[in-house]
C-alpha positions in Angstrom: 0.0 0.0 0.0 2.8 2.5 0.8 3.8 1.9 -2.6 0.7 2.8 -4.0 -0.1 6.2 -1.9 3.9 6.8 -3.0 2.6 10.9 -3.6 -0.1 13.6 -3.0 -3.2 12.3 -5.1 -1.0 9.8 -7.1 -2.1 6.0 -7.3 0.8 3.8 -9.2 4.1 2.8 -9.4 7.1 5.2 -8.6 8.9 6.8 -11.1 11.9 4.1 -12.0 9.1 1.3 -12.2 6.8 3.4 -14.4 9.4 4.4 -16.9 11.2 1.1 -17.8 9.8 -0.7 -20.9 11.5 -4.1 -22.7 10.5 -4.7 -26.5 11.1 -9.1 -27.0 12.2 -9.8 -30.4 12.4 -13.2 -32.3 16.1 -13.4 -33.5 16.7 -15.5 -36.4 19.7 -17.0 -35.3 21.7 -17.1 -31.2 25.2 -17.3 -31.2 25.9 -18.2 -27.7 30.1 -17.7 -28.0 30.7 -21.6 -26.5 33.0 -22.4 -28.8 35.2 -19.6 -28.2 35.6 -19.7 -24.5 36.2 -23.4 -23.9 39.0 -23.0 -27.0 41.3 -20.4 -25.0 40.8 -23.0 -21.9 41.8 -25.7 -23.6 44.9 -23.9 -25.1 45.6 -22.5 -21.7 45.9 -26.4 -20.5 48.5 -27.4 -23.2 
């Protein structure tokens, strides 16, 4: 409830909260870099 009575007259979020958005898109292809870490760890074991 505090969070909601937050200021004078003012029902919602606070500021930071109300402001943030997040767009989702599909990606066509996700390179998740595995390759390239477990390479310099294996090189780094030679």
């Amino acid at each position: 409830y505090a969070q909601l009575a937050y200021g004078f007259n003012y029902y919602g979020t606070v500021g930071s909260n109300r402001d943030e958005f997040i767009m989702i898109r599909k990606m066509k292809k996700i390179a998740w870099l595995d390759d390239e870490g477990r390479d310099q760890v294996q090189e780094a074991k030679k």
